[in-house]
KEKOL-685366 format. One line per 5 residues: their letters; for each residue x negated, y negated, z negated of N, C-alpha, C. Coordinates in pm, whole numbers. Each point is the difference from the previous one (the first is absolute). Layout:
BEGIN
a	X Y Z X Y Z X Y Z  ...
//
This chain:
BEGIN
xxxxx	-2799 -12111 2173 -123 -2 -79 -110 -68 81  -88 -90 -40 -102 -62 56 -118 -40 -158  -89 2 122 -139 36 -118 -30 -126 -70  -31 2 -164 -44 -109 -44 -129 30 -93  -92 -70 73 -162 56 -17 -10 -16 -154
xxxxx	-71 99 -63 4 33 -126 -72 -167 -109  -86 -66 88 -14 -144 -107 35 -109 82  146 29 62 134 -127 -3 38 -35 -125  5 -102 -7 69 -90 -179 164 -16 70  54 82 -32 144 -33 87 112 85 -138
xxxxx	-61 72 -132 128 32 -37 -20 -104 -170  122 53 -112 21 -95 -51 -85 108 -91  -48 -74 -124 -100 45 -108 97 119 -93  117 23 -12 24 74 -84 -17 135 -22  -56 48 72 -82 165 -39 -71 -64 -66
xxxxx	-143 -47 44 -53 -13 -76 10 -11 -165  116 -138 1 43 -17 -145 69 132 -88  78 69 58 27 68 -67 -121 136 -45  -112 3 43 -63 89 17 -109 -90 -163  8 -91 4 -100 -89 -86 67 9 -119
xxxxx	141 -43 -6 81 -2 -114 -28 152 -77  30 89 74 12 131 -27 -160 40 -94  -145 -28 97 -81 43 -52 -5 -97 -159  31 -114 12 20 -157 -160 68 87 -107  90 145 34 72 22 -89 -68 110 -60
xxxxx	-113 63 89 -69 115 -44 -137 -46 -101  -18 -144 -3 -57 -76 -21 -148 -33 74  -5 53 104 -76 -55 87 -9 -132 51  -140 -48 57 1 -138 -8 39 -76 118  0 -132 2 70 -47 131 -153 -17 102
xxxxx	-98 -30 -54 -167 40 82 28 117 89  48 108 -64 -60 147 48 153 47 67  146 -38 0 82 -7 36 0 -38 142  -89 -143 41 -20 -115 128 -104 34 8  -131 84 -57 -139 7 60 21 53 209
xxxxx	-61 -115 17 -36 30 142 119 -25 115  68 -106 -77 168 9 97 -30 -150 63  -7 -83 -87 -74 -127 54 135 -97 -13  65 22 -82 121 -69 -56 -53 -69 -125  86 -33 -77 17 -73 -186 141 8 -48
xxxxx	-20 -22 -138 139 13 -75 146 -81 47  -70 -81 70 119 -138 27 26 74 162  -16 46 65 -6 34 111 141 130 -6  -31 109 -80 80 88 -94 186 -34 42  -10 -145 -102 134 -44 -25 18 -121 147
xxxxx	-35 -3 94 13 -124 91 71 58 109  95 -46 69 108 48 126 -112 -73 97  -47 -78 29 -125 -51 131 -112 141 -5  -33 73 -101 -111 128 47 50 81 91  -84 29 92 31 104 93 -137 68 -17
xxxxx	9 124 45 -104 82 -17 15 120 68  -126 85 57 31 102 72 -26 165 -31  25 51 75 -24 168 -27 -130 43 -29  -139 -77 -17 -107 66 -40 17 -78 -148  65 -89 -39 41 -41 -163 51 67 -83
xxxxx	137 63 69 79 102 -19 -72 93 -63  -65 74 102 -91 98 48 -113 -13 -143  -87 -119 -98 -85 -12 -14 80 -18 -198  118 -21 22 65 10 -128 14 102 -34  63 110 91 56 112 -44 -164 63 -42
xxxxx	-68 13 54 -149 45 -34 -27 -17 -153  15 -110 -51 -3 -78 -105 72 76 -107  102 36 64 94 67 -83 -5 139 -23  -111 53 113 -54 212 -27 -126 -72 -98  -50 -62 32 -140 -24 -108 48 -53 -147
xxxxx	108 -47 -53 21 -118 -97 110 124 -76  79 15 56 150 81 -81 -50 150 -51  49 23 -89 -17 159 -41 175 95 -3  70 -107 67 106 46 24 37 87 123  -12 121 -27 28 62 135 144 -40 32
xxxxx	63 -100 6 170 15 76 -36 -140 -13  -114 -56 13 32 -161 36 69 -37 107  -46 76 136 52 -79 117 158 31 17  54 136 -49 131 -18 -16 31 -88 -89  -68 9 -102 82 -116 -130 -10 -171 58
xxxxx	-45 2 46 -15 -171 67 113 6 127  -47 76 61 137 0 138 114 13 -74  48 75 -98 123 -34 -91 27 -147 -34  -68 -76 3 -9 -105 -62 58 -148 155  -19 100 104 50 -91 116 148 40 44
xxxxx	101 -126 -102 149 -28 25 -12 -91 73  133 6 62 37 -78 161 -6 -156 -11  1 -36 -104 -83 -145 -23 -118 8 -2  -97 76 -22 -115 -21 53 3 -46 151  59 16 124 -23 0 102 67 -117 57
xxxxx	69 -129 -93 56 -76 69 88 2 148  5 -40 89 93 1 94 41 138 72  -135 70 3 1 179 23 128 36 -119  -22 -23 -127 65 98 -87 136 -37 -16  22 -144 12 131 -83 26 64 68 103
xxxxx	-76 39 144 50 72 119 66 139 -63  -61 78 -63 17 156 -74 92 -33 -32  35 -86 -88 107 -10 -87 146 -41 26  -16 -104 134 157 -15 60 38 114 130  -87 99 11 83 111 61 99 25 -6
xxxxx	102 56 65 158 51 -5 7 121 1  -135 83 23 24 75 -44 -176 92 -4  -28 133 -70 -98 7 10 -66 79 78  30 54 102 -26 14 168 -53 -128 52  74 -138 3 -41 -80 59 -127 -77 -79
xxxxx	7 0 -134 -149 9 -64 -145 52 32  23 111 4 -89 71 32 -71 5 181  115 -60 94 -34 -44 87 -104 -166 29  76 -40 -101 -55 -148 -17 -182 62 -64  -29 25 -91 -87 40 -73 -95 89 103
xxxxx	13 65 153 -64 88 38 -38 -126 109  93 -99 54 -30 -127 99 -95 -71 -70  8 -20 -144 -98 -129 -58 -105 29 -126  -5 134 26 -132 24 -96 -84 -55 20  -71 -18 103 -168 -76 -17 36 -149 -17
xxxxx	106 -21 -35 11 -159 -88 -86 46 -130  1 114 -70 5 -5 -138 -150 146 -25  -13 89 108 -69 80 -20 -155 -1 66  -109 -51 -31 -110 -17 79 -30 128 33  12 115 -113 -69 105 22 36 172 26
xxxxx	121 -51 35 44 163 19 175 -48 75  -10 63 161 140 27 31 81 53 21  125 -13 -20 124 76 -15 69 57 82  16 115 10 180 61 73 87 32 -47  105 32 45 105 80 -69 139 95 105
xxxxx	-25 76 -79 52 164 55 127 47 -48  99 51 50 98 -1 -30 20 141 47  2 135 -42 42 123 26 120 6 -107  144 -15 8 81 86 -116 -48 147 -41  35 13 -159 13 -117 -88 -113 -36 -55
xxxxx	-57 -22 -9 -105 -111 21 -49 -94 90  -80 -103 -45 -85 -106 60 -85 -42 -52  -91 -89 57 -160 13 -66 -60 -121 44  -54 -61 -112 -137 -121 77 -144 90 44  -49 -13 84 -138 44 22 -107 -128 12
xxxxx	-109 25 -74 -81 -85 -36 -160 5 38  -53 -50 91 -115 28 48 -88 -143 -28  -137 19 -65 -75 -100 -49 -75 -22 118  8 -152 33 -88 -24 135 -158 32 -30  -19 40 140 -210 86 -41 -87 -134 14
xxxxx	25 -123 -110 -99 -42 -35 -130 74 -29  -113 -41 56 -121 36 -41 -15 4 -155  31 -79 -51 -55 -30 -167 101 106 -76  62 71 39 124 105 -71 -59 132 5  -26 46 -109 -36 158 13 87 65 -98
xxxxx	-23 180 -16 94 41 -17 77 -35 -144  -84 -33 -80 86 -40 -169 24 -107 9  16 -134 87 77 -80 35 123 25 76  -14 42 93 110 73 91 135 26 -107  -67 95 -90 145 48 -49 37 -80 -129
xxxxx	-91 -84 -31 18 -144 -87 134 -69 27  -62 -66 186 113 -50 21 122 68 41  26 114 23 137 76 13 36 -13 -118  -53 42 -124 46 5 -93 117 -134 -53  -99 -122 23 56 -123 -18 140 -55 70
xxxxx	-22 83 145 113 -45 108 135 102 -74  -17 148 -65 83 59 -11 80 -52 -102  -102 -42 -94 55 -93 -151 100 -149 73  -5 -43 72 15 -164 66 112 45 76  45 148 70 87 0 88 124 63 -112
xxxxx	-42 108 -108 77 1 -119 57 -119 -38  -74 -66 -74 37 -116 -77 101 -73 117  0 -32 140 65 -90 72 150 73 -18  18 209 69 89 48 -12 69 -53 -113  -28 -10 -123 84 13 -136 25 -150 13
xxxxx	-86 -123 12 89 -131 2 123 12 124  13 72 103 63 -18 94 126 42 -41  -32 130 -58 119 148 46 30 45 -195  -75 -45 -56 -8 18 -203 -78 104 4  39 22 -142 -135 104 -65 25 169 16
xxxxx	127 -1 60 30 139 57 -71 31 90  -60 -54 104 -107 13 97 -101 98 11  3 147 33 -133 70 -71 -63 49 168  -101 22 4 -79 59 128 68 149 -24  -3 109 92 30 156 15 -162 38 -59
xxxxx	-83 -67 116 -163 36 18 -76 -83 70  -110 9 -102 -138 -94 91 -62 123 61  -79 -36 85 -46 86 80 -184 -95 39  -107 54 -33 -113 -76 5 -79 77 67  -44 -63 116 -156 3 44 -104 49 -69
xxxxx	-57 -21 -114 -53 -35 -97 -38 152 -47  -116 74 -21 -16 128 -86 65 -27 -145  25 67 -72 85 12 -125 -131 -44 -91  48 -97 -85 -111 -8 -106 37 21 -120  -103 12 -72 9 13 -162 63 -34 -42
xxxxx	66 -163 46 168 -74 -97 108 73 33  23 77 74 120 77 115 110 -15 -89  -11 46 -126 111 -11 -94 88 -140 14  -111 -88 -52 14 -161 5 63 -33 123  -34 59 123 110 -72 103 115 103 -19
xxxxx	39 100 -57 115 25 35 118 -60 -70  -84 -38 -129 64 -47 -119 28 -165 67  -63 -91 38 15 -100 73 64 -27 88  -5 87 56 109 -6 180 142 70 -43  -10 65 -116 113 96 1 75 63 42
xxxxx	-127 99 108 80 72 43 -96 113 49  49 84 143 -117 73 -15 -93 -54 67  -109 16 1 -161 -25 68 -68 79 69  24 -13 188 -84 95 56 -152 -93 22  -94 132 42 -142 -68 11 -58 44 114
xxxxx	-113 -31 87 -70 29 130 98 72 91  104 -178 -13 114 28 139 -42 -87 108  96 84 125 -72 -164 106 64 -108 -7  48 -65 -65 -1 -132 -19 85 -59 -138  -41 -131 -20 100 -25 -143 97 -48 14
xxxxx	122 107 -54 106 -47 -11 78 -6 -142  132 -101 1 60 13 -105 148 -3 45  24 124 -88 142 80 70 134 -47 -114  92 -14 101 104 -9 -86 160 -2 47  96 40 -89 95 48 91 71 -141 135
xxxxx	20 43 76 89 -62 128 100 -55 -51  64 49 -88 141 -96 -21 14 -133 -72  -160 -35 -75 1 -96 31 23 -122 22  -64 33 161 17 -99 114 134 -21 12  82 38 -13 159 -62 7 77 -30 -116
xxxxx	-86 -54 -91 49 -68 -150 -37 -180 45  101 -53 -69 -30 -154 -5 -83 -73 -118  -106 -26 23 -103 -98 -108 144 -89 -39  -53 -25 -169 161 -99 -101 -20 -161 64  -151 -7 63 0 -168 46 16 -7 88
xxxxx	47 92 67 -27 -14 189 150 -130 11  -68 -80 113 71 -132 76 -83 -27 132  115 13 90 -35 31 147 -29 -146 21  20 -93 -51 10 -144 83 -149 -55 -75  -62 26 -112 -131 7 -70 -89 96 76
xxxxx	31 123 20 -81 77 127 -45 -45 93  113 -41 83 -61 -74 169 -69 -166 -49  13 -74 -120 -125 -75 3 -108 5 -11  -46 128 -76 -112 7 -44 -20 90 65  53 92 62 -157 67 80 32 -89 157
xxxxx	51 -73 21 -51 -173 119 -120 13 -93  -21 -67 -104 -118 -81 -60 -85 69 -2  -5 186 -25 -107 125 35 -28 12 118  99 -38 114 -36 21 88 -107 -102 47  39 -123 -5 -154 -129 12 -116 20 -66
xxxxx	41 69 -127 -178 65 -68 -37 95 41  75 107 69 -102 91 81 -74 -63 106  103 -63 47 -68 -62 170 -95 -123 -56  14 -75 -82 -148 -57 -42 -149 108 -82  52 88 -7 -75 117 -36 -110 28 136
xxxxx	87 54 86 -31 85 109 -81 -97 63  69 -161 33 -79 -130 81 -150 22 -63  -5 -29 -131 -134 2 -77 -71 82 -47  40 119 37 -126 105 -15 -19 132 85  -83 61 -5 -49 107 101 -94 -71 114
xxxxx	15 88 105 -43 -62 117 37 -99 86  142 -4 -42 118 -92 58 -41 -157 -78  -23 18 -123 -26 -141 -77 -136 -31 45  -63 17 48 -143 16 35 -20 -115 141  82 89 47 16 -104 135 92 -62 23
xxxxx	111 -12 -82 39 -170 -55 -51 -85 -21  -114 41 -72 -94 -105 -96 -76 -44 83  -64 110 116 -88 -88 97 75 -86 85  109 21 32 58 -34 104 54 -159 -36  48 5 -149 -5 -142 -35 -36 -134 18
xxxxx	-139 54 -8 -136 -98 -20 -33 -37 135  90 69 132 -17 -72 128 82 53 91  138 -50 -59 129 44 81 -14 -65 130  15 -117 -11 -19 -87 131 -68 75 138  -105 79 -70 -81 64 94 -60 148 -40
xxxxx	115 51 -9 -55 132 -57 -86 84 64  -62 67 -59 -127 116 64 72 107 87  -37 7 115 6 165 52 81 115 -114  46 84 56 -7 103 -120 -140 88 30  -92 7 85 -97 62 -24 -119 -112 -50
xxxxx	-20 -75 -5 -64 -123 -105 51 -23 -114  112 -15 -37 47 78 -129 -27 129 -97  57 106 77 -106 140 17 -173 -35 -88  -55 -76 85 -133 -36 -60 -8 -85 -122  58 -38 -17 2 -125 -120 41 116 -71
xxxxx	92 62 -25 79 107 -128 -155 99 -22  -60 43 105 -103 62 5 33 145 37  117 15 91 94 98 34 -42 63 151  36 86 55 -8 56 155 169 -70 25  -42 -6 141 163 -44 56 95 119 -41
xxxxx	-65 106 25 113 136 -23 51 -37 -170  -119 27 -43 23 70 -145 101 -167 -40  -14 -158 7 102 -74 -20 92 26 11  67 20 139 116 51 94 70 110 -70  -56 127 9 36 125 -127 69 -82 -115
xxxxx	-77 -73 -75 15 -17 -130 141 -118 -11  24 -80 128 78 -94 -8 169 93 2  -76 79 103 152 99 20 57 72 -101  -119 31 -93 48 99 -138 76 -68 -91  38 -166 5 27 -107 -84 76 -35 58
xxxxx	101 65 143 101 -82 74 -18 -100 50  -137 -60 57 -25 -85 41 -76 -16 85  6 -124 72 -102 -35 107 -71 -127 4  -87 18 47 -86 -180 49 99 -80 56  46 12 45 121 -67 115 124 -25 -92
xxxxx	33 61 -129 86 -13 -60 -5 -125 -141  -138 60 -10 -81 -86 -128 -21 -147 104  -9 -1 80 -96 -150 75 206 -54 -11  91 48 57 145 -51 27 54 -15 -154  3 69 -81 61 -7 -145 -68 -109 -60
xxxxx	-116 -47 27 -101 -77 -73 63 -154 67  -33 10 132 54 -126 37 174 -58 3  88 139 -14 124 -56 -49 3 -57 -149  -62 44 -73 -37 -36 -147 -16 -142 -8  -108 -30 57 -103 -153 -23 90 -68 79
xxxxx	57 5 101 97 -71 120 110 -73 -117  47 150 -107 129 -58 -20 -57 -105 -118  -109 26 -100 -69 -42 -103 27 -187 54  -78 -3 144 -24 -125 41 112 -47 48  131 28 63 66 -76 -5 84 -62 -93
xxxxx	-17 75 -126 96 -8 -151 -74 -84 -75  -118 -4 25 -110 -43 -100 -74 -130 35  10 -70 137 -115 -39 51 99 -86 94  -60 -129 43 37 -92 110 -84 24 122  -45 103 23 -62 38 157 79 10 18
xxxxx	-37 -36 168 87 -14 159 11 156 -7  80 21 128 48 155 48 -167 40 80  -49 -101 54 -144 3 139 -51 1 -116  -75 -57 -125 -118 30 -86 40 120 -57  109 86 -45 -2 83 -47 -2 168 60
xxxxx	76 -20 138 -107 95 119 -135 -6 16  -91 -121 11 -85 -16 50 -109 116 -155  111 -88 -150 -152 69 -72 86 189 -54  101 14 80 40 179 3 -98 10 114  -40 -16 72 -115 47 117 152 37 85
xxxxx	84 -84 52 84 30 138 -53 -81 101  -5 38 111 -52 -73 134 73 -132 -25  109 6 16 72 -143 10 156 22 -62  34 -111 -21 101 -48 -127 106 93 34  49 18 180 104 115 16 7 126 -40
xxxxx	-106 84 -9 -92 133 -34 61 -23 -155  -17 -98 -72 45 23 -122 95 -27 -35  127 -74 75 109 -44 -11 58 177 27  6 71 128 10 123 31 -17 84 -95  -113 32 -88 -23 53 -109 38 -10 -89
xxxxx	49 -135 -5 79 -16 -173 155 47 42  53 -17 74 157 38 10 -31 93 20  -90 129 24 19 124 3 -40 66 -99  -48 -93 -163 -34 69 -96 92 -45 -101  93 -169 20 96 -23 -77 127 -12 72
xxxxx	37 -3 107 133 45 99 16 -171 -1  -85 -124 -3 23 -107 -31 -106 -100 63  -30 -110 18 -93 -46 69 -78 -73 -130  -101 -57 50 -39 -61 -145 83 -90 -40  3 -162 107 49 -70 -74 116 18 -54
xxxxx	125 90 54 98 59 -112 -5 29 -91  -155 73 -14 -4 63 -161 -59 -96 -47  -103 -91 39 -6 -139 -101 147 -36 -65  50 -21 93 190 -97 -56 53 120 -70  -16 85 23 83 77 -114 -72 39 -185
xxx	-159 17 30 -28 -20 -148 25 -117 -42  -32 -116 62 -18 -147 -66 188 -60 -12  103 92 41 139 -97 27 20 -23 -181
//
């Protein structure tokens, strides 16, 4: 898990959409649907929108002020099947089995979840997702259980495309004081409904996990979560604190800043950077080496620079320093790996 600051544009628009569609059907308008999100209609239907967790965050709002449906946010999270999620839900779906699903799904949630993350618990006979909404500032308590609601509807709906419609929870179990709909979620979740528990879970039997999904294909599996695995790690490169000082570090690799002149530019203490790099698995020293194996390999695949101009603008003392460096980040020297992309 690594942090992605709540107005990063880094996920794909479809909450939103489904949250808009939903209010279009109650006949609410598309003005008061998008008031204050800072999107448009064409934006909605476009695979180039990205958008972030205070959007998220500023729809669902939209949706306690606009809906008179108390079971909206479950009824919309029903509405997220494993094609909604493109290469994520493609991943769900060629499991071999659904143990190893549910493993995949606990590695690559924040591909797909800005606002609330996942575990999962396994006591026979039962097992359980637990669901905790990140403490965005802008989330208070009748949002909070908005979005559980939505995640419980979205992790339903995924069970039944995975595993069919036999699929039932034992028990939800909510955070949440019991409200006036109480009926409405039990009737919804179908099943029983505890309330002002410590944490949210959704329970269901263990056995399960050792049934085979009808699409599972092991050789469709290991491609696509390769391809999840490059969208997390372009995830993680570009946002938090870690994307932060990528971005500075970019703009003057050749000669990068101190990490405590850095520190100052972020507008950070050396500690509190340092802390924060470690909480993200990372380091200055790691980000400054990953960055320049990157652009190294970019330029020799891409570009007719010499081996000496392309140390000189990675900021290496001299052409050996980076000859040394590159066979110890590709087991290869450069000009080999020139002749081998270009043979």
């Amino acid at each position: 898990m690594f942090d992605i600051g709540p107005n990063e544009k880094v996920f794909p628009v479809v909450k939103i959409s489904k949250v808009v569609d939903a209010l279009k059907d109650e006949g609410i308008s598309l003005q008061a649907a998008l008031a204050g999100i800072g999107i448009c209609e064409e934006d909605l239907i476009s695979p180039l929108t990205k958008i972030s967790a205070s959007q998220i965050i500023l729809s669902y709002k939209n949706a306690l002020k606009c809906s008179k449906n108390t079971s909206f946010a479950f009824d919309v999270g029903s509405k997220f099947h494993v094609s909604t999620f493109g290469i994520y839900g493609l991943a769900l779906l060629s499991g071999i089995s659904f143990r190893q699903t549910v493993a995949f799904a606990v590695q690559y949630h924040q591909l797909t979840a800005p606002l609330v993350a996942v575990a999962f618990e396994e006591q026979p006979p039962a097992a359980a997702w637990l669901m905790t909404v990140f403490p965005f500032k802008q989330i208070d308590a009748e949002l909070n259980g908005f979005i559980i609601d939505l995640q419980i509807g979205a992790h339903l709906c995924l069970h039944r495309d995975l595993m069919g419609a036999d699929f039932h929870p034992t028990q939800v179990q909510l955070a949440s004081p019991r409200p006036p709909w109480a009926a409405r979620h039990a009737e919804k979740f179908g099943c029983e409904v505890l309330y002002e528990q410590p944490q949210n879970k959704l329970v269901f039997p263990a056995d399960w996990l050792d049934k085979r999904p009808s699409l599972g294909n092991s050789v469709t599996y290991a491609q696509v979560t390769e391809i999840c695995d490059q969208l997390l790690t372009e995830l993680k490169q570009n946002t938090g604190i870690a994307g932060r000082v990528r971005q500075a570090l970019l703009a003057n690799l050749e000669s990068p800043p101190s990490f405590d002149a850095l520190a100052g530019q972020l507008g950070l203490s050396t500690r509190t950077l340092r802390r924060r790099l470690q909480q993200e698995n990372t380091s200055y020293r790691e980000l400054v080496d990953d960055l320049r194996a990157q652009i190294a390999v970019r330029y020799l695949r891409d570009t007719q620079l010499t081996v000496e101009n392309i140390a000189f603008l990675l900021g290496f003392s001299d052409p050996a320093a980076f000859r040394y460096a590159f066979k110890r980040w590709m087991k290869t020297t450069p000009n080999e790996f020139r002749g081998s992309v270009r043979a």
